[in-house]
C-alpha positions, 0 to 999 in steps of 0.5 A: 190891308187893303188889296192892289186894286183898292190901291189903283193897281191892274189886276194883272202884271204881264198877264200874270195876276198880281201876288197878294201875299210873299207865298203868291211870289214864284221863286226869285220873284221880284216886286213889280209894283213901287211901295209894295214891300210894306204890304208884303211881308218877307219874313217866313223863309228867315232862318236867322234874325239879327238881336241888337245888344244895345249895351254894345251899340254905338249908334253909329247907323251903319246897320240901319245905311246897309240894310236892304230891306229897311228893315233896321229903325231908328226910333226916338227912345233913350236908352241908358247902357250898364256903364251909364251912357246915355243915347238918344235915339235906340236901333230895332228890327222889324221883323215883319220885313228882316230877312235875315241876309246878316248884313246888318251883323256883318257891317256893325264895327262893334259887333253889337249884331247878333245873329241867332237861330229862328224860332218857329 
């Protein structure tokens, strides 16, 4: 990973430095650099993260529209469930960038989201 100046951004933001890492963040910071999100991952205040029962999930991609964060992928592998239907694409979670907010849990229409306690 390289750092915001390497990138071609000023070392300073408002007089403020730059944050390299989400612990740099003050409280209720925002992201004061387009593309920066991927750099700056947002997963350590996560208290719950969402598992997809892929048995359940009908692909519908609702999860994948509301997630703020992107943080739902669409990813090129089949998947057979127990009943034996076939899906051509399968929905993960990058954790890495999850929240864990639970909008993905609350907008599946199959409740195929759930979400259970971190594990540190």
């Amino acid at each position: 990973m390289s750092t915001n100046q390497e990138k071609g951004f000023p070392e300073r933001f408002l007089g403020k430095k730059y944050p390299e890492t989400m612990e740099d963040l003050p409280i209720a910071a925002i992201v004061p650099w387009p593309g920066s999100t991927l750099d700056v991952t947002t997963h350590a205040w996560r208290t719950f993260r969402p598992v997809i029962n892929q048995d359940k999930c009908v692909r519908c991609r609702l999860c994948w529209i509301y997630c703020p964060d992107g943080a739902i992928l669409e990813v090129d592998e089949e998947y057979t469930t127990s009943t034996g239907k076939k899906y051509k694409v399968t929905f993960k979670v990058d954790y890495d960038h999850c929240k864990g907010c639970g909008i993905c849990a609350n907008e599946c229409p199959v409740k195929a989201i759930e979400m259970v306690p971190e594990m540190k």
